[in-house]
C-alpha positions as CSV (number, residue, x, y, z in Angstrom):
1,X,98.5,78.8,108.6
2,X,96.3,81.5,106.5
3,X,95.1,84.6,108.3
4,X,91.2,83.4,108.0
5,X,91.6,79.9,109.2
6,X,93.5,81.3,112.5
7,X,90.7,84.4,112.9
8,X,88.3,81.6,112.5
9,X,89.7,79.5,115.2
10,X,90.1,82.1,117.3
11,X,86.3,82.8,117.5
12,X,85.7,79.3,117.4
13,X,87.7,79.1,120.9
14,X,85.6,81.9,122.3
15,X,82.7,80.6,121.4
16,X,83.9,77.3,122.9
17,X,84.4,79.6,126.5
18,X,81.2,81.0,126.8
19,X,79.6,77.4,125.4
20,X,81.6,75.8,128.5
21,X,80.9,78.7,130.9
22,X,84.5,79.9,131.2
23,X,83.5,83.3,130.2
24,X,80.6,85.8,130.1
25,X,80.1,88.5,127.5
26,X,82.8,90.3,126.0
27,X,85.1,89.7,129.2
28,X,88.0,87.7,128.0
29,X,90.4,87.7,125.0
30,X,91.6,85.1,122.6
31,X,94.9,85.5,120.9
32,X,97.2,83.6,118.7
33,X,101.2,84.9,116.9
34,X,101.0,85.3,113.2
35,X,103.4,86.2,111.3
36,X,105.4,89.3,113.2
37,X,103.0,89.8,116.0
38,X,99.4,88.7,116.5
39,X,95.9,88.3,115.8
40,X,93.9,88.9,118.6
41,X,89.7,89.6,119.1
42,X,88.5,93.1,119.2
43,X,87.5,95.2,122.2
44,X,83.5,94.9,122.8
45,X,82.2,92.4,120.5
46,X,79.7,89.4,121.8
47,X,81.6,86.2,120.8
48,X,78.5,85.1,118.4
49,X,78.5,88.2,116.5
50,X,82.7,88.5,115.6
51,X,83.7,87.7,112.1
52,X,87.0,86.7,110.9
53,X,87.4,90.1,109.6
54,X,86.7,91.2,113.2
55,X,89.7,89.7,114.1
56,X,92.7,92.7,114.7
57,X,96.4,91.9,113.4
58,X,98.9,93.8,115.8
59,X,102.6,93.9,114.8
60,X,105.6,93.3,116.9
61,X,105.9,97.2,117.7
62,X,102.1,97.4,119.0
63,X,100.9,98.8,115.9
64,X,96.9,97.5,115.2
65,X,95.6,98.0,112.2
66,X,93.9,101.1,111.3
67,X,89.9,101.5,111.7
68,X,89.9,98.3,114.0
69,X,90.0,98.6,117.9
70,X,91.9,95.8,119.2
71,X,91.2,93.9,123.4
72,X,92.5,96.3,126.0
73,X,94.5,93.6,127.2
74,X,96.6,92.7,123.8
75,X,99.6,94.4,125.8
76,X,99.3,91.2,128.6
77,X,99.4,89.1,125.4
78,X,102.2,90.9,123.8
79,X,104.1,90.5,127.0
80,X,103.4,86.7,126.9
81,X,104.6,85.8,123.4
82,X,107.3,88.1,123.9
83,X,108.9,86.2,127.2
84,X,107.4,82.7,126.1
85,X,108.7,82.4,122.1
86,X,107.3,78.7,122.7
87,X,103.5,80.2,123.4
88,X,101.5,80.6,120.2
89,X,98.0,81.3,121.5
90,X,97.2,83.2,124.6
91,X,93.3,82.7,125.9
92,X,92.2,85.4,128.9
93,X,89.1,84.5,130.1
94,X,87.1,85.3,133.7
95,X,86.5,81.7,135.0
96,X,85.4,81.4,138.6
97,X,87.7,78.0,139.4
98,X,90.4,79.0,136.6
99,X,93.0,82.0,136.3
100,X,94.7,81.1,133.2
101,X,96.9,78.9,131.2
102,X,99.7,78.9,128.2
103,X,99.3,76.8,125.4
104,X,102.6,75.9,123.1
């Protein structure tokens, strides 16, 4: 799948979250694997105002891209697709009656 339709869906999903009161503010982090590594959402950006080219691309070694400041948590999802080569999105969010879940 092309990098914009996956940024897209990403901020669709977190948009989703705050729409179904899963998440408030910029708490939380959506992330899917593309290509080598991952697209994940930025660090500090209210859901309704991210654009697709918001969206950070970090590479299997951790590298983001330059001039874009990727969630302080893309090491958790790193980790995840890492151990889990079945996972292809990873969603952190700070629901009061949910912790988390894997998608593959």
């Amino acid at each position: 799948m092309e990098r914009t339709r996956l940024s897209r869906e990403i901020i669709e999903t977190c948009l989703e979250m705050t729409r179904l009161g899963l998440n408030q503010g910029t708490a939380g982090n959506v992330s899917t694997r593309f290509e080598n590594g991952m697209l994940i959402t930025p660090s500090g950006i209210p859901y309704e105002r991210m654009t697709e080219n918001m969206i950070v691309f970090i590479d299997g070694n951790g590298k983001h891209e330059e001039g874009k400041l990727p969630s302080s948590e893309w090491r958790f999802h790193m980790a995840a697709y890492q151990s889990r080569p079945d996972a292809n999105a990873v969603v952190h969010n700070h629901a009061v009656h949910l912790h988390g879940s894997f998608h593959s």
